[in-house]
N, CA, C and O atoms as CSV, one atom per row, in Angstrom:
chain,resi,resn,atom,element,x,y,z
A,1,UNK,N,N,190.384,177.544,177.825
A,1,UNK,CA,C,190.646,178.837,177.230
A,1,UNK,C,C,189.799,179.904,177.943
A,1,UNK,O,O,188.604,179.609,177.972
A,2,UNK,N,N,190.013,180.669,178.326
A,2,UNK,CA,C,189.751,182.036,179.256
A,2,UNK,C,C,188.927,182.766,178.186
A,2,UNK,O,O,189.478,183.136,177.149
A,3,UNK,N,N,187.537,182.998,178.424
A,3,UNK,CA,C,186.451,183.725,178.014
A,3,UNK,C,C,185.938,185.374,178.790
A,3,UNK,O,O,185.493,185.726,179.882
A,4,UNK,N,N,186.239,185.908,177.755
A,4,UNK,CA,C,185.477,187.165,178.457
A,4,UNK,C,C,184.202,188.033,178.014
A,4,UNK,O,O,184.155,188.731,177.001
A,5,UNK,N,N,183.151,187.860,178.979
A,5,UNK,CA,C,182.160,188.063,178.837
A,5,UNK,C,C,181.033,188.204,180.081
A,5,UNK,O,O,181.216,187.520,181.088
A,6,UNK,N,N,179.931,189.051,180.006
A,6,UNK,CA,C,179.265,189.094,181.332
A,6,UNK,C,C,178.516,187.731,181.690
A,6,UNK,O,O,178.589,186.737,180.968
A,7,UNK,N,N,177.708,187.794,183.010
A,7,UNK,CA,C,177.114,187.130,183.472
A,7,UNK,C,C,176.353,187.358,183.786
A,7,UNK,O,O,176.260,188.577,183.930
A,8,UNK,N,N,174.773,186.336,184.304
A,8,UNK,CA,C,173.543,187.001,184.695
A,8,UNK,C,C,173.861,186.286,186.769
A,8,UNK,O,O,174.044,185.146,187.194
A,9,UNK,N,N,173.809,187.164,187.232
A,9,UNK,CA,C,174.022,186.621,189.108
A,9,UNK,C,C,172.636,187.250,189.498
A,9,UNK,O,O,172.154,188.174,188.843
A,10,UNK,N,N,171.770,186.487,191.036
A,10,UNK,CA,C,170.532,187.282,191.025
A,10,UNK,C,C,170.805,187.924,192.379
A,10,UNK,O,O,171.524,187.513,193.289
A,11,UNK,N,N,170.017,189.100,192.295
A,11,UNK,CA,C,169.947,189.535,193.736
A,11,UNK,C,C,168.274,189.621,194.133
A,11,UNK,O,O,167.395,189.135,193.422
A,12,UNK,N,N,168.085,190.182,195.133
A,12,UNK,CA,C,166.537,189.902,196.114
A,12,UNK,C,C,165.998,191.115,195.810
A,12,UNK,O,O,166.632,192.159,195.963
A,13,UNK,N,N,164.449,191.053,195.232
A,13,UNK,CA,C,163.305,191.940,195.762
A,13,UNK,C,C,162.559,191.944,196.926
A,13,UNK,O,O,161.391,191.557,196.943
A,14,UNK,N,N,163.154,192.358,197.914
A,14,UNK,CA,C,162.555,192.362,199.083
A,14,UNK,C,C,160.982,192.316,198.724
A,14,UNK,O,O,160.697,192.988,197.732
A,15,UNK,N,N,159.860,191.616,199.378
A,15,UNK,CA,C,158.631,192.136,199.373
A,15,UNK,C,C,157.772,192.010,198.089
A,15,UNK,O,O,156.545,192.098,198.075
A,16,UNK,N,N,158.513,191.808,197.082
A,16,UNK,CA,C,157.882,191.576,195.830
A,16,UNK,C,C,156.946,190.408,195.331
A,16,UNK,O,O,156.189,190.366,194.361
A,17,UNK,N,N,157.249,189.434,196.342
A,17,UNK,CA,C,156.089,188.270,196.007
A,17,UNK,C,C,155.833,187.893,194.818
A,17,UNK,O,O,154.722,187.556,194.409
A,18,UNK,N,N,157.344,187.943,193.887
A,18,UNK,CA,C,157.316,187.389,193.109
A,18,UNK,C,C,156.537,188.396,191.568
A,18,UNK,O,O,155.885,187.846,190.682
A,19,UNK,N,N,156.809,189.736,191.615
A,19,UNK,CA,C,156.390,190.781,190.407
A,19,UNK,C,C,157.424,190.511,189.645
A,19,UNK,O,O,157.163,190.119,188.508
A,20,UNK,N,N,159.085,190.662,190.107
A,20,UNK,CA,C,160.058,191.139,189.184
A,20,UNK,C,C,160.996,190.394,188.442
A,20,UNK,O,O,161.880,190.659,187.628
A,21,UNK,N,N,160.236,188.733,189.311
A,21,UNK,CA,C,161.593,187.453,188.644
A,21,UNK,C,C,160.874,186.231,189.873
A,21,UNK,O,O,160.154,186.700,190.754
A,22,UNK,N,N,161.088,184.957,189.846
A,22,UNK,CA,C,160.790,184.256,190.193
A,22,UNK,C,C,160.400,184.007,191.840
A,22,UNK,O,O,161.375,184.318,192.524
A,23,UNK,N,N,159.731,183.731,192.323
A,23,UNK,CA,C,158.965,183.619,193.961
A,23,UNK,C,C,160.011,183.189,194.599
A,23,UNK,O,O,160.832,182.477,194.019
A,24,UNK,N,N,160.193,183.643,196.232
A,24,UNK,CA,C,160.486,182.875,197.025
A,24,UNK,C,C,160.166,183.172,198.066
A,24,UNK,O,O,159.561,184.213,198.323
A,25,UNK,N,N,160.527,182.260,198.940
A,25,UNK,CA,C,159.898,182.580,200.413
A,25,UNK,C,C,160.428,183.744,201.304
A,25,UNK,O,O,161.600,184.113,201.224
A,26,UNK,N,N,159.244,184.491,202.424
A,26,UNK,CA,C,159.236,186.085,202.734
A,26,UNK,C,C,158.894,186.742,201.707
A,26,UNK,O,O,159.491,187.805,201.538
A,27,UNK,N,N,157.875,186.354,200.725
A,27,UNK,CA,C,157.444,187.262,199.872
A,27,UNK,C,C,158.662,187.575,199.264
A,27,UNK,O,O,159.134,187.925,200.346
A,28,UNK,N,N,159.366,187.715,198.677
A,28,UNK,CA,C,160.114,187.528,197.739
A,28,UNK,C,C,160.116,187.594,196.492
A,28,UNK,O,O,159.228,187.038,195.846
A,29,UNK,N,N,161.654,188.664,195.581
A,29,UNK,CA,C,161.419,187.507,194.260
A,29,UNK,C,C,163.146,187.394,194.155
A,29,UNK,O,O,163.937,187.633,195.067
A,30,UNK,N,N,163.417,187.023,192.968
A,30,UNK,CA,C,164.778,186.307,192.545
A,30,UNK,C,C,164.742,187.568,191.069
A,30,UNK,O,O,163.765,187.696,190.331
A,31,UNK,N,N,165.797,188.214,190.962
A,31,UNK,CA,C,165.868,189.293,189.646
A,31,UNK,C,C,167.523,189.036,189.178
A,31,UNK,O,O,168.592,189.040,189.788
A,32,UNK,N,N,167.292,188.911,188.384
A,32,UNK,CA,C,168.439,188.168,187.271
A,32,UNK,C,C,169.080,189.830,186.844
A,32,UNK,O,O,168.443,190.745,186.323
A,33,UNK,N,N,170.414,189.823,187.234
A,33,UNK,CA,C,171.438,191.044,186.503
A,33,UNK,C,C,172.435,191.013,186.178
A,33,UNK,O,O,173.360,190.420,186.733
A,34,UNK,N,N,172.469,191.589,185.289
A,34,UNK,CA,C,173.601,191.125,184.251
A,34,UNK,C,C,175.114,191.860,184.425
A,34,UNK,O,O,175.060,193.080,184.578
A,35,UNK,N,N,176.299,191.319,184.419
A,35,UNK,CA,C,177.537,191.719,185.038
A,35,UNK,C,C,178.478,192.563,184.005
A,35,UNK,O,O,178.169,192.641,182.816
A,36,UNK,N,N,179.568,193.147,184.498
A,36,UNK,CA,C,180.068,193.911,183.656
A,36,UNK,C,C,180.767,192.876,182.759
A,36,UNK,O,O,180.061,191.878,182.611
A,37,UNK,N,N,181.981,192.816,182.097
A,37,UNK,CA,C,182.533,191.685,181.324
A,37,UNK,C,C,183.293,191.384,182.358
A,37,UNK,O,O,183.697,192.254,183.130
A,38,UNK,N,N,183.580,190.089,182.493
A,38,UNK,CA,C,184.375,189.461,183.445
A,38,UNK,C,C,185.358,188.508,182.710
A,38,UNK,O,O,184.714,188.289,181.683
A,39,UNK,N,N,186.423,187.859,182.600
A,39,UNK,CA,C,187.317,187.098,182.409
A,39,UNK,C,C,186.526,185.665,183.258
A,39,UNK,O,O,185.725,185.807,184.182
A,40,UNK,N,N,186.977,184.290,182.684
A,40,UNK,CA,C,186.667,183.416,183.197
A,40,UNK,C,C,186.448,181.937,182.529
A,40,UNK,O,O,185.644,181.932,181.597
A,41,UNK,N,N,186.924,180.934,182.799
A,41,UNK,CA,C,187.353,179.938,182.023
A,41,UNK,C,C,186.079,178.922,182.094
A,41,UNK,O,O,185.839,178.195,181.130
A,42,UNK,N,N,185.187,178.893,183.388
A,42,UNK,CA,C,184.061,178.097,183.119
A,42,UNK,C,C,182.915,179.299,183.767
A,42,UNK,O,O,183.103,180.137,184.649
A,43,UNK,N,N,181.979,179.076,183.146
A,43,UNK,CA,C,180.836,180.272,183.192
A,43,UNK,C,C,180.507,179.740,184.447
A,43,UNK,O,O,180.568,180.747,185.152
A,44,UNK,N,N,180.109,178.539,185.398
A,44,UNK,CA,C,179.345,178.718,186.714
A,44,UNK,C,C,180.798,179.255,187.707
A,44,UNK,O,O,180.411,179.568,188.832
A,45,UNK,N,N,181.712,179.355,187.608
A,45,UNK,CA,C,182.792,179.757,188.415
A,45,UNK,C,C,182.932,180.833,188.252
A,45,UNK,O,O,183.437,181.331,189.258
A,46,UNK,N,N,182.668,181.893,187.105
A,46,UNK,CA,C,182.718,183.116,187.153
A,46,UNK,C,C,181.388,183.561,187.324
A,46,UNK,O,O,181.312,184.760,187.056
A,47,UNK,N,N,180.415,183.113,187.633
A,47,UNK,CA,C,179.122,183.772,187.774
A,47,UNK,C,C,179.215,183.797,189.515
A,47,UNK,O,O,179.358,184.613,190.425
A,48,UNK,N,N,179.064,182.582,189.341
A,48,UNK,CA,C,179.587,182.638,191.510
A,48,UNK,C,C,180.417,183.295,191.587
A,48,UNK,O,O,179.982,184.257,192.220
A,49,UNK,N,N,181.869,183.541,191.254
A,49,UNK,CA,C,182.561,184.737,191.944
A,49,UNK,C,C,182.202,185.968,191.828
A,49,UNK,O,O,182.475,186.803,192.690
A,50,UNK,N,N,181.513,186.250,190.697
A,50,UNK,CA,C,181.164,187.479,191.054
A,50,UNK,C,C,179.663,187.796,191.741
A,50,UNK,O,O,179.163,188.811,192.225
A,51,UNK,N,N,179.254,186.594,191.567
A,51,UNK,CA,C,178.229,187.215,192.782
A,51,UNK,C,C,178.547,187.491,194.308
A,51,UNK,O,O,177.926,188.179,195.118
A,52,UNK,N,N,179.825,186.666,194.469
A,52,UNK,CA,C,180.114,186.506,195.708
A,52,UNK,C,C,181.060,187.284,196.227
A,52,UNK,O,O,181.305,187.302,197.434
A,53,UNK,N,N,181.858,188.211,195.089
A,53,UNK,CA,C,182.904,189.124,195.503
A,53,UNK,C,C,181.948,190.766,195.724
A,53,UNK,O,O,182.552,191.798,196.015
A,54,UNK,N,N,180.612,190.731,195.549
A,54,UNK,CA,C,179.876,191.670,195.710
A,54,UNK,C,C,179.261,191.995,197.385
A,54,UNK,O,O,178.083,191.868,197.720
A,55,UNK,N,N,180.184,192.354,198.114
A,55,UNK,CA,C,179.746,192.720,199.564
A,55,UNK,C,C,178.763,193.848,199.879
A,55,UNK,O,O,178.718,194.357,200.999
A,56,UNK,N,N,178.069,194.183,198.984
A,56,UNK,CA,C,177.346,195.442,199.225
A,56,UNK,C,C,176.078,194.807,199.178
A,56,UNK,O,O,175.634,194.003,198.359
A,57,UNK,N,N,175.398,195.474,200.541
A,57,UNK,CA,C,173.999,194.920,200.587
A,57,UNK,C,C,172.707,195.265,200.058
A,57,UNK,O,O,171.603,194.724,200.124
A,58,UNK,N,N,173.212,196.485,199.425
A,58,UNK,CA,C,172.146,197.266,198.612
A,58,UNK,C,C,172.591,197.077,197.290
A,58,UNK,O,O,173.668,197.672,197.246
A,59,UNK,N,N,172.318,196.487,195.980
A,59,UNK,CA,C,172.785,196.917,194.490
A,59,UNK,C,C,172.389,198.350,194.021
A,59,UNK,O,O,171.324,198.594,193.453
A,60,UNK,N,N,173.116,199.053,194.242
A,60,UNK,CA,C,173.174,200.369,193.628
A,60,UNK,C,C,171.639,200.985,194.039
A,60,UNK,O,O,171.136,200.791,195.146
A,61,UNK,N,N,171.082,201.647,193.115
A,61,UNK,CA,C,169.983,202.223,193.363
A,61,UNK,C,C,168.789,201.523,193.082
A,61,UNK,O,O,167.652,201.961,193.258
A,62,UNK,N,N,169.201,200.053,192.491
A,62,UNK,CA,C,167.791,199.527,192.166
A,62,UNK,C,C,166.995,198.617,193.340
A,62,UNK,O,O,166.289,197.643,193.078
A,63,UNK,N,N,167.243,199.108,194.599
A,63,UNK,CA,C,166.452,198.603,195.173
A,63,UNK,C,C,166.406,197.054,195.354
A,63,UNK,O,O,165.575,196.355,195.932
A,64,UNK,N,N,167.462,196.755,194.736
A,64,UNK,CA,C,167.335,194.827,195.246
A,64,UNK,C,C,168.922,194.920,196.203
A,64,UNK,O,O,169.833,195.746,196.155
A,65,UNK,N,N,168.710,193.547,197.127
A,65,UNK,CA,C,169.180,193.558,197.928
A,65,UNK,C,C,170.127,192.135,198.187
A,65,UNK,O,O,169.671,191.256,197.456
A,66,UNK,N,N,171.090,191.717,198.849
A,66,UNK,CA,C,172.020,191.192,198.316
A,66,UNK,C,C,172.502,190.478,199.647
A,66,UNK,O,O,173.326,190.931,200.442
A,67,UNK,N,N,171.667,188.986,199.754
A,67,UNK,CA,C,171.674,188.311,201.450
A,67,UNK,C,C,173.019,187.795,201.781
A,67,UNK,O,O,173.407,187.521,202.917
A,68,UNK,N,N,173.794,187.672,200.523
A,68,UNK,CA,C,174.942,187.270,200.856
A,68,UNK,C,C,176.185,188.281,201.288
A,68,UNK,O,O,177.332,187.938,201.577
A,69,UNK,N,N,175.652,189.583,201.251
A,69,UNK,CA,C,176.929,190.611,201.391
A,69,UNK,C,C,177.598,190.197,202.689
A,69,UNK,O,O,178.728,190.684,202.731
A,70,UNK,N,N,177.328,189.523,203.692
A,70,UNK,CA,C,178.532,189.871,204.995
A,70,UNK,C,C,179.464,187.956,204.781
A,70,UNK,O,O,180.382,187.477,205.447
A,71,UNK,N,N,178.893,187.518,203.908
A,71,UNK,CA,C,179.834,186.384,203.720
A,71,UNK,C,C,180.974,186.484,202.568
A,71,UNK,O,O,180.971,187.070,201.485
A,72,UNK,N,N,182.059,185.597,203.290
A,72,UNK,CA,C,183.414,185.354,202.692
A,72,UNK,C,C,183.420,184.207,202.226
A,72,UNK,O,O,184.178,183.354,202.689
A,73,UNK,N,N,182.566,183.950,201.202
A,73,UNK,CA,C,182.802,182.511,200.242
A,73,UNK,C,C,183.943,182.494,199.469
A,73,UNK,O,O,184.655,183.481,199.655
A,74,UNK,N,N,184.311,181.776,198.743
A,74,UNK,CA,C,185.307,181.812,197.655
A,74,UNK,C,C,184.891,180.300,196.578
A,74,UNK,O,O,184.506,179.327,197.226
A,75,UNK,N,N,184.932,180.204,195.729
A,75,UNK,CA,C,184.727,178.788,194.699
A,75,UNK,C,C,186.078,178.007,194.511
A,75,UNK,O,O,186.905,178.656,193.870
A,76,UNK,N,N,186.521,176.675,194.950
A,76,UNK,CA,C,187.364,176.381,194.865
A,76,UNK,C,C,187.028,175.950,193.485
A,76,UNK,O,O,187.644,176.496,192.570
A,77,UNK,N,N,186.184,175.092,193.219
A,77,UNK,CA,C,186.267,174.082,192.065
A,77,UNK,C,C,184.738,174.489,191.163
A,77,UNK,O,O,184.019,175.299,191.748
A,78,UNK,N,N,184.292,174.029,189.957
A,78,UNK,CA,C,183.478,173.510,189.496
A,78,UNK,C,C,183.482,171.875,188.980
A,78,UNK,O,O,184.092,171.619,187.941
A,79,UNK,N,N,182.831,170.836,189.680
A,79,UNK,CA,C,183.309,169.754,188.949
A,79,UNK,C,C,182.345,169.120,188.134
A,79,UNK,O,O,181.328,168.734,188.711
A,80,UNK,N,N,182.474,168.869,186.535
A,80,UNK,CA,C,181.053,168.559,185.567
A,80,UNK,C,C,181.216,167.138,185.442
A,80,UNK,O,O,180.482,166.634,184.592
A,81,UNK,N,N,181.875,166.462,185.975
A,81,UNK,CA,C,181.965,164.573,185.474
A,81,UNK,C,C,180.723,163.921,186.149
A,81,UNK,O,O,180.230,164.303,187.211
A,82,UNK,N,N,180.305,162.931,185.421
A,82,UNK,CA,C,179.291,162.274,185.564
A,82,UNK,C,C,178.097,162.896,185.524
A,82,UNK,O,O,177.348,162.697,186.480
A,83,UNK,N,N,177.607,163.850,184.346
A,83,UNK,CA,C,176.429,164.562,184.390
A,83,UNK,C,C,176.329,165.128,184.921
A,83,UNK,O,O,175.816,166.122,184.406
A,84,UNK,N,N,176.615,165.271,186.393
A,84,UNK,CA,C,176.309,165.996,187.424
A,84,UNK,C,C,177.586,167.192,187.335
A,84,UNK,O,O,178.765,167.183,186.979
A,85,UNK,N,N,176.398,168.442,188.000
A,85,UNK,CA,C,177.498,169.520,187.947
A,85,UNK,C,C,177.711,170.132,189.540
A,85,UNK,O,O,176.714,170.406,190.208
A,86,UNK,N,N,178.796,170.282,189.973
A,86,UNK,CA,C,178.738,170.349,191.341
A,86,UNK,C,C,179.516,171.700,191.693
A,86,UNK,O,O,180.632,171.211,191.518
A,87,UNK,N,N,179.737,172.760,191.982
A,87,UNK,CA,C,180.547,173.821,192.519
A,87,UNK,C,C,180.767,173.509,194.164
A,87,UNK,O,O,179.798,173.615,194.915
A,88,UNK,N,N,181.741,173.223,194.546
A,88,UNK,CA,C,182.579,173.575,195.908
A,88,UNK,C,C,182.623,175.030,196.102
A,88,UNK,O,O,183.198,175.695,195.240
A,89,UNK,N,N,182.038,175.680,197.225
A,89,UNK,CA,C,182.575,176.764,197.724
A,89,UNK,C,C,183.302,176.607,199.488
A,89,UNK,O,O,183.018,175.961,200.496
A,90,UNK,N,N,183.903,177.180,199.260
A,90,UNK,CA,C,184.512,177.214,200.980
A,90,UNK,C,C,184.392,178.955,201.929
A,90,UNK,O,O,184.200,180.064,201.431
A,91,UNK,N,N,184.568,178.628,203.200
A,91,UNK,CA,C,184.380,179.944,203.415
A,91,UNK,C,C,183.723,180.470,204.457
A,91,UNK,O,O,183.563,179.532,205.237
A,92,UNK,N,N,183.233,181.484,204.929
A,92,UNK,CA,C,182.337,181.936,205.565
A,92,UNK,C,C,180.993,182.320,205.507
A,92,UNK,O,O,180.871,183.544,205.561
A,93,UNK,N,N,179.627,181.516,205.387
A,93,UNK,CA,C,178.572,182.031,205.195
A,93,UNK,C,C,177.942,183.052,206.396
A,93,UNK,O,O,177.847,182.433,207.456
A,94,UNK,N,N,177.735,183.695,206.442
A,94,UNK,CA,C,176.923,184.653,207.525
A,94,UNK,C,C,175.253,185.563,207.015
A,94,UNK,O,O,175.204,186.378,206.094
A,95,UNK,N,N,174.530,185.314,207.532
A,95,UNK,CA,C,173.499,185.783,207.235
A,95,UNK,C,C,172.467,186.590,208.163
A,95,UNK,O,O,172.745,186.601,209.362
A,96,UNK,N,N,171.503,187.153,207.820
A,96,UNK,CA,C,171.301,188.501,208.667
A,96,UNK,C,C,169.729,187.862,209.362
A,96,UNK,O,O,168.824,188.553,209.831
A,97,UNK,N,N,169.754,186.828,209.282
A,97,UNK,CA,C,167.952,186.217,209.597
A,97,UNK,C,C,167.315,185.113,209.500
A,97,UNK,O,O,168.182,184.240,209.536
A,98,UNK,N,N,166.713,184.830,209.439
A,98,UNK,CA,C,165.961,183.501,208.870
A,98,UNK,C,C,165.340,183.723,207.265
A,98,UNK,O,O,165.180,182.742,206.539
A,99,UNK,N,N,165.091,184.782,206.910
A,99,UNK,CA,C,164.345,184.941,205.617
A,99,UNK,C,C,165.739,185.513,204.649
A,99,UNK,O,O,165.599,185.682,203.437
A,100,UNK,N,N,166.758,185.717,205.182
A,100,UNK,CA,C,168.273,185.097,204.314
A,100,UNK,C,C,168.495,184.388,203.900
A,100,UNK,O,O,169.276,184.473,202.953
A,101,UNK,N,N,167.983,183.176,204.296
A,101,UNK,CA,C,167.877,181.464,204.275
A,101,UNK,C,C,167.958,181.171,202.621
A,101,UNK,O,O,168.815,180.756,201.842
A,102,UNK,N,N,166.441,181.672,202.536
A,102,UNK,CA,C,165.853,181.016,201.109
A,102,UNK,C,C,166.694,181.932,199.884
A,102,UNK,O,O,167.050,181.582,198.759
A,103,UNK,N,N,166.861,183.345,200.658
A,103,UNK,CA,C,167.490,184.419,199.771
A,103,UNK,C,C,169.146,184.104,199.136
A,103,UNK,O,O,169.602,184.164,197.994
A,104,UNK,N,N,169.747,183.756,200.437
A,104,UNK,CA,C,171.023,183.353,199.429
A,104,UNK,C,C,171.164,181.585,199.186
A,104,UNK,O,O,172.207,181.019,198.859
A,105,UNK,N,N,170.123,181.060,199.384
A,105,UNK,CA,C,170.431,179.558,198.269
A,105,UNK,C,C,169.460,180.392,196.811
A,105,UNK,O,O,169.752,180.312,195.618
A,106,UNK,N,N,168.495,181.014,197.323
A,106,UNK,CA,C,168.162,181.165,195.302
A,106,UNK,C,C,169.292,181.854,194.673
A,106,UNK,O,O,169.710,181.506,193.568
A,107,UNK,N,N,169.903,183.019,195.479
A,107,UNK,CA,C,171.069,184.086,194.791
A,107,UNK,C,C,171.820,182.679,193.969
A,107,UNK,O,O,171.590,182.451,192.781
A,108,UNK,N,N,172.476,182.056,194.577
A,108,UNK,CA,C,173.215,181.105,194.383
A,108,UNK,C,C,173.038,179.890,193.893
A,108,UNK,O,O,173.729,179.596,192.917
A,109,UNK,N,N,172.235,179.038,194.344
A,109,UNK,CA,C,171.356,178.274,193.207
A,109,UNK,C,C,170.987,178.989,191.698
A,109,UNK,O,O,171.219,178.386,190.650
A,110,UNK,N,N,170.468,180.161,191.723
A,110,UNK,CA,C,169.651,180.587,190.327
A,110,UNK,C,C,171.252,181.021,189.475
A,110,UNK,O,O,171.531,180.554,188.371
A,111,UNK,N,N,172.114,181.922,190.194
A,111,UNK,CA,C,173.018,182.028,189.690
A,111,UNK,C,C,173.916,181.095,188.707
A,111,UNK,O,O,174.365,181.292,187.578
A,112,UNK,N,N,174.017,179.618,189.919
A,112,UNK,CA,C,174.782,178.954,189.148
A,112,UNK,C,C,174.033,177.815,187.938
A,112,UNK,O,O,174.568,177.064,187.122
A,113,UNK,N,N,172.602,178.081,188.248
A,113,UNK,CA,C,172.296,177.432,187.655
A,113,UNK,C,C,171.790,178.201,186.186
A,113,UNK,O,O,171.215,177.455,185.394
A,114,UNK,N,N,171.930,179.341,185.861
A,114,UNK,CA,C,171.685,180.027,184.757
A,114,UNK,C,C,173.168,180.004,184.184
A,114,UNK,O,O,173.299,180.421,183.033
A,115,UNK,N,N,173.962,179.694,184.660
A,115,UNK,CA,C,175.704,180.082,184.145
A,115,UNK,C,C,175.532,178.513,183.237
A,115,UNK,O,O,175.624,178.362,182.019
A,116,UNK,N,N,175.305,177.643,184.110
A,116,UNK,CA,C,175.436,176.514,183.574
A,116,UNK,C,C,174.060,176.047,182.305
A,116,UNK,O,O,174.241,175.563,181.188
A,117,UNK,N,N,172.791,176.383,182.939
A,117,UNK,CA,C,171.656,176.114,182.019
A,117,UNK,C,C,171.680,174.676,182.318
A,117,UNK,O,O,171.514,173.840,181.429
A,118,UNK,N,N,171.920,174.309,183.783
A,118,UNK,CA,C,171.267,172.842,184.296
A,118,UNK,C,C,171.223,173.110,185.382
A,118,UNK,O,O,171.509,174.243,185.768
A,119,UNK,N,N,170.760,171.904,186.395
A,119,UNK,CA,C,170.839,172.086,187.627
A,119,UNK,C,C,172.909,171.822,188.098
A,119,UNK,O,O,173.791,171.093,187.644
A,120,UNK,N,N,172.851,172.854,189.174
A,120,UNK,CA,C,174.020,172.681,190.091
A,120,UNK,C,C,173.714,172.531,191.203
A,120,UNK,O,O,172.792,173.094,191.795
A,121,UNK,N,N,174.838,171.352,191.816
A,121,UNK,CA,C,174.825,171.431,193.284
A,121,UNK,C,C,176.064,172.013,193.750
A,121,UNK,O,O,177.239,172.050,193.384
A,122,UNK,N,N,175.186,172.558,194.924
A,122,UNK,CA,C,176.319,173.922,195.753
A,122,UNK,C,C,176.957,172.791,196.946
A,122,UNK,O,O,176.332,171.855,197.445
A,123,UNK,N,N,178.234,173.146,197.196
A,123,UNK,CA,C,178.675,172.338,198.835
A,123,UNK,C,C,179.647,173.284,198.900
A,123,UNK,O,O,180.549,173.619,198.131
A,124,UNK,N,N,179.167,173.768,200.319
A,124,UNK,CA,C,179.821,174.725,201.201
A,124,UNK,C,C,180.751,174.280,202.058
A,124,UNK,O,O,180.249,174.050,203.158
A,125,UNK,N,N,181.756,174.092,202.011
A,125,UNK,CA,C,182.822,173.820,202.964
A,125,UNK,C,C,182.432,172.484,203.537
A,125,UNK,O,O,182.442,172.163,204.725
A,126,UNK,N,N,182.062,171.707,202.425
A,126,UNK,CA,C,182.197,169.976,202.509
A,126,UNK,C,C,180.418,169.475,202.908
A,126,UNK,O,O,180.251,168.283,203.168
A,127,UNK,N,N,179.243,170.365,202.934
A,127,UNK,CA,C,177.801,170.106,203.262
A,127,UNK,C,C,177.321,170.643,202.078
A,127,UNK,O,O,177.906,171.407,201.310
A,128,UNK,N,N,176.447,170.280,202.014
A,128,UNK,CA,C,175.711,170.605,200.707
A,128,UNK,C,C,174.503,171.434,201.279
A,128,UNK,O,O,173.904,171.393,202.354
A,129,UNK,N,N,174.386,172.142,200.234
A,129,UNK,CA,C,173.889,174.135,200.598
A,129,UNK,C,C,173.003,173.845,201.413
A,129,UNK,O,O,173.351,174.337,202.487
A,130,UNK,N,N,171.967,173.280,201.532
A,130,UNK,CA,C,170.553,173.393,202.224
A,130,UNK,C,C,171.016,172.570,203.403
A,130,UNK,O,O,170.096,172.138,204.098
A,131,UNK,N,N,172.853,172.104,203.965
A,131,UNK,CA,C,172.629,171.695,205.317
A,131,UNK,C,C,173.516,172.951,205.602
A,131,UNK,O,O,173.318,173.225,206.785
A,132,UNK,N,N,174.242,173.679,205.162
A,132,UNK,CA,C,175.276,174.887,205.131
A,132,UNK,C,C,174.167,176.091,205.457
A,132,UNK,O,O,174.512,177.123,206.033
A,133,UNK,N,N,172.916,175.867,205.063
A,133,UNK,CA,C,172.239,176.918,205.451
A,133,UNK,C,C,171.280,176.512,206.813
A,133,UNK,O,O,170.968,177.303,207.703
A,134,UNK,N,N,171.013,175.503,206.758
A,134,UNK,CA,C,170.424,175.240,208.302
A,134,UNK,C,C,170.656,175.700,209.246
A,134,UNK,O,O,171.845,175.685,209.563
A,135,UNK,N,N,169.641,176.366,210.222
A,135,UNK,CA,C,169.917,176.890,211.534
A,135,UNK,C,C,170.412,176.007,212.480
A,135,UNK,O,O,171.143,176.252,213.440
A,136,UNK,N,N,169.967,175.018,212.134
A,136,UNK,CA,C,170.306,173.842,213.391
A,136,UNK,C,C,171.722,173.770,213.870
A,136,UNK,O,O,172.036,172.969,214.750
């Protein structure tokens, strides 16, 4: 049944070292914001899409910043069987650096994992996030 209601997706404090929401690496933090109402039948599939249909690299005026804007992800699936909760995305990741790295697995990690309120695993076009993000 199709739910409508917002979501919390995170974007980046550049430089913050962790003042405005949780640490990450490049001095960093992770800031949790909350979405307009969205339509959506499982909450980690609508929290990822809309974090991910957001191409703008600046969020508005508040100064956080958004590592995933030049990628074309899309969520095929969420799958919850066997305890485990897994989101498939497919797509294009592109990122602007090395300190993007950590920025869009927390966007996306914290995202899906606040939609859900467990851990999720991300797999990007058949690798699982932390080999999808590797430079190698």
């Amino acid at each position: 049944m199709p739910t409508s209601a917002s979501v919390t997706v995170f974007y980046i404090a550049q430089g913050d070292a962790g003042t405005s929401g949780p640490a990450l690496g490049c001095g960093d933090s992770a800031v949790a914001v909350t979405s307009a109402t969205i339509m959506f039948t499982d909450p980690v599939e609508g929290a990822l899409r809309t974090l991910l249909a957001n191409h703008a690299a600046q969020i508005g005026q508040s100064g956080l910043s958004n590592a995933l804007w030049q990628s074309s992800l899309s969520v095929d699936s969420v799958d919850r069987s066997g305890g485990t909760i897994t989101a498939q995305l497919s797509g294009t990741l592109t990122l602007g650096g090395e300190c993007d790295i950590p920025r869009a697995e927390q966007q996306l990690l914290r995202t899906a994992q606040q939609a859900a309120g467990a851990p999720v695993a991300i797999i990007v076009n058949g690798k699982a996030l932390s080999d999808a993000l590797s430079l190698k």
